[in-house]
C-alpha positions, 0 to 999 in steps of 0.5 A: 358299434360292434361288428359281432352278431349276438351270440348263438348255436351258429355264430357267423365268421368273421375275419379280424382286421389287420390295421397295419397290412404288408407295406408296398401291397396297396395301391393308393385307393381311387376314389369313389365316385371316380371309378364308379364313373369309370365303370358307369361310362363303360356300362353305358356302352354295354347297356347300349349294345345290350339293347340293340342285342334285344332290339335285333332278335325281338325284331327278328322273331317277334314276341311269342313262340319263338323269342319265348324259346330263346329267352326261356333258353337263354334264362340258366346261363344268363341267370348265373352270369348276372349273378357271377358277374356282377354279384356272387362269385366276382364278390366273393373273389375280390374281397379274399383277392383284395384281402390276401393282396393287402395282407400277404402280398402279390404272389399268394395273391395269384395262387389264389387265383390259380386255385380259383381258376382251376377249381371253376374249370373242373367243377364249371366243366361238369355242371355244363356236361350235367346241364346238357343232359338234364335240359329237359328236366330243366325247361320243365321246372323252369317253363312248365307251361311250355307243354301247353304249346305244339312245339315249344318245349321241345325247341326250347330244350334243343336251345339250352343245351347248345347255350349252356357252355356258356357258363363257363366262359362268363364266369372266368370271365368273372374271376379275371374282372375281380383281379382287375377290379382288386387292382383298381382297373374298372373300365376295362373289365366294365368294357367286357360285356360290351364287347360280348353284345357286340360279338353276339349280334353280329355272329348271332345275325349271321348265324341266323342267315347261315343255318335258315335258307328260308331267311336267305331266300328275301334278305331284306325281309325275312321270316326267321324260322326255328333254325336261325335260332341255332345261329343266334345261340352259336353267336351268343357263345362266341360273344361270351367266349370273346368277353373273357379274350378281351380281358386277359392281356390287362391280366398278364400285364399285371403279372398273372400267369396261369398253372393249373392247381387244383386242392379241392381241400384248400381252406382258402377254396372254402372260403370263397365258397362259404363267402360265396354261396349265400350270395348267390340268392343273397346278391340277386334276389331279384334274378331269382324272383325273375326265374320264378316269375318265369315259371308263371310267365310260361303260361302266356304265349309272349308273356317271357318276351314282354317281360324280358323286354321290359327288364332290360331297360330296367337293367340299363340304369341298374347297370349304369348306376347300382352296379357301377357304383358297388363295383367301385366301393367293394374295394374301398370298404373291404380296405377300410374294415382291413385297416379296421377304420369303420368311420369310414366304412360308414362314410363310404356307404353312405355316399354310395347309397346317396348316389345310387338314389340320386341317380335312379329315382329320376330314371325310375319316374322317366320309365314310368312315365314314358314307357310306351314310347320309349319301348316303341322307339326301340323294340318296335320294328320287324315282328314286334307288333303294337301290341307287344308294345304295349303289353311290355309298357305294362311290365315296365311301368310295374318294373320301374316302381322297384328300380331305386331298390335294385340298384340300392340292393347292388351297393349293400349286399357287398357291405355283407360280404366285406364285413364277413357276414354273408348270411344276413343277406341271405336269410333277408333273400329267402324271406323275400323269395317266399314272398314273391312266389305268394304274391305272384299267385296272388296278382296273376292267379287271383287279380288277373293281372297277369304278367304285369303282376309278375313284374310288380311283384319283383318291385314290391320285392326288392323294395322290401329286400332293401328294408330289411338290409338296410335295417341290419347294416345300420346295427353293424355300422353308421349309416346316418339318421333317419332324419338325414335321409328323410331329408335327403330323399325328399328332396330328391322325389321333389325333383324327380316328379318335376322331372316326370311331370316334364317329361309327361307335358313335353311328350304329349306335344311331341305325340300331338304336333309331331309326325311319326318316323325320325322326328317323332324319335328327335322329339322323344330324346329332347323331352328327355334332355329337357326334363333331366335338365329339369331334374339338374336345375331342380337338384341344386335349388334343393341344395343336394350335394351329388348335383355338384359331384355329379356335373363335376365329374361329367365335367372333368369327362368333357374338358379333360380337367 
């Protein structure tokens, strides 16, 4: 099909293909599935970090004032580096990195990236300075219930403005993962945000002890006060400062050396940020419905908390599969429409699409199904109470019905991006954000289901989002009948309820026969095993092709083959 939107007053750009780039400025492709298994591997890594990060501080404040505080401070900087790194600006980078690369060679290549570099100092710089200032107007807007509660707000407004500086060290660190990434190194920059949860544990557990001498007073078990929240935020800082450190000796390897150059009437810095800006609601609809969703949630006293604590296990398998999975195709498709090879663009969708609801329709069933003992085996500790256990069970459950649509969200928005057509996604988002402030009013406001109909309103959202993408990418390229993927999604939902249904049956004997404690975890964690082998065993009796991929590949991982 043709690749051209029907004409009107405003058609979209769109870059002409060069079907025969400079020889000797690719590197020979990856595949695939290889690299998004690299990336998984090392977002696997991250993730886990990530959950002891949350696991830590629940389990120092408990849900309420507090952890509210933090995570209602935490929301701006960890908003834009969701939507940096692992959507808007590393994107829109790599796909004019990996074009300019292929078509010009390496040294326009990092001019580029100098031009880049040197614009997010200057304007990134000022946006941390305006964010400083305006804070208060900030948590306002974004938490107006926190003037419900003595306190809150004003702590909440003293937190921001030590945390926004890092903004700008997540979004170089952004930039330098899309030159690795362009050059095809994915487990490094995948690695990054590992090592920044790893950095802002234990400096922000120091931090906490270091400034709070009410803490210091009974180590072993202390009651944090406002103060150790202060430490906190200074270790998440150093964590975001260390994600960018780590990646910068793989960057110099390849040749880049930084000079400042800053042409604000660059066309090249235009076009990053046309290709930009749309996906910054395009590419993470679903973190700025969770910013809404905020804005309700401010009016429970632990209601943020709950939420954050349940989108964070949803974020380990988006993480692991929808984001490992488009950060490896972005490439392969942003060649394939440069050598104007759309059979394989196509292909190469597809492929990416089957595995990322291969992989999350099994996980999605597990959250559901054993939510509550899952978050208790991890949030469950210090200050975090059986209560919050399980009213963040609720939001999860709520959450997972949406997961196979965030993840697939994750692998079709850069498909957009690649072909030049940034704006349909864009006004699909807008749609979707519309909607998700009518439905919040209507579940919390209406219904009373407070902040459980919070977190199914960002399902019911996303799943939507991922209709509506589908739908449009099917009229730009193939991406296979409706009867193959009916074919192909049934069977898959078939193996993941006997997947849940496994995992529902072998949990409730742990529960009934198996003591609390370590035992009670073991038992957790073999339900698990078991009903993923269930999962596996069932996949191939239903003769879906990625269970032979995917054991190859865990395979080729194992024995070095």
């Amino acid at each position: 099909m043709s690749l051209r939107e029907a004409p009107g007053p405003e058609p979209e750009s769109e870059p002409q293909p060069d079907p025969q780039p400079p020889s000797g400025a690719r590197k020979p492709e990856n595949n695939t599935r290889r690299a998004a298994g690299i990336v998984g591997i090392a977002v696997i890594a991250s993730r886990f970090f990530g959950l002891i990060r949350e696991q830590v501080f629940a389990a120092m404040f408990g849900a309420g004032k507090l952890l509210d505080a933090y995570n209602a401070a935490f929301q701006i900087p960890n908003l834009l580096r969701d939507l940096f790194a692992e959507g808007a600006l590393s994107t829109a980078f790599t796909t004019l990195f990996t074009r300019t690369w292929d078509r010009e060679g390496p040294a326009p290549a990092w001019q580029l990236a100098n031009l880049i570099v040197s614009a997010m100092l200057f304007f990134l710089g000022t946006l941390c300075l305006l964010g400083i200032v305006a804070a208060p107007l900030i948590v306002t807007l974004t938490n107006p219930g926190f003037h419900h509660f003595a306190g809150k707000f004003e702590l909440t407004v003293h937190l921001t403005q030590v945390l926004f500086p890092f903004i700008l060290f997540v979004s170089l660190a952004a930039v330098v993962m899309g030159m690795l990434n362009a050059r095809f190194l994915f487990g490094l920059p995948a690695s990054a945000s590992t090592v920044f949860n790893i950095v802002s544990v234990v400096g922000g557990v120091a931090g906490a002890y270091l400034l709070d001498p009410t803490a210091r007073a009974d180590w072993l078990h202390p009651k944090f006060t406002e103060r150790a929240l202060f430490g906190v935020c200074l270790g998440v800082l150093a964590g975001g400062l260390a994600q960018l450190a780590v990646q910068l000796p793989a960057l110099v390897k390849l040749g880049y050396r930084f000079r400042w150059h800053l042409d604000l009437r660059d066309p090249r810095l235009l076009e990053v940020w046309q290709l930009m800006w749309p996906s910054v609601i395009a590419g993470a609809a679903v973190q700025v419905n969770v910013l809404v969703n905020g804005v309700f949630a401010s009016e429970i006293d632990g209601g943020r908390s709950w939420l954050n604590c349940a989108f964070r296990l949803m974020q380990f398998p988006i993480g692991v599969f929808g984001v490992s999975i488009a950060t490896a195709t972005l490439p392969s498709i942003s060649r394939h429409f440069a050598r104007n090879d759309l059979p394989a663009f196509g292909k190469t969708v597809r492929e990416s699409l089957r595995l990322a609801w291969f992989l999350t329709l099994p996980a999605a069933v597990g959250l559901g199904v054993l939510a509550r003992p899952i978050i208790a085996l991890i949030y469950q500790h210090g200050h975090f109470t059986a209560h919050d256990t399980a009213q963040t069970a609720l939001a999860l459950q709520a959450y997972s019905i949406g997961l196979a649509g965030y993840a697939a969200i994750k692998v079709l928005v850069p498909c957009f991006y690649a072909l030049g057509l940034p704006k349909t996604p864009l006004r699909i988002s807008l749609l979707g954000i519309g909607f998700n402030v009518v439905l919040n009013f209507c579940l919390m406001r209406l219904f009373g289901m407070g902040h459980a109909g919070l977190a199914l309103t960002t399902s019911c959202v996303a799943l939507l989002n991922f209709g509506q993408l589908t739908a449009a990418l099917s009229k730009k390229i193939d991406t296979g009948t409706f009867r193959e993927w009916a074919s192909y999604l049934a069977r898959v939902l078939a193996a993941a309820a006997l997947c849940g249904d496994t995992a529902w049956f072998l949990n409730g004997l742990v529960e009934r026969y198996v003591p609390t404690g370590l035992l009670r975890a073991l038992g957790l964690l073999w339900a698990i095993g078991i009903s993923a082998a269930v999962y596996g065993g069932a996949s191939l009796a239903f003769r879906i092709e990625e269970t032979h991929q995917a054991w190859g590949m865990i395979r080729r991982r194992l024995f070095k083959k």
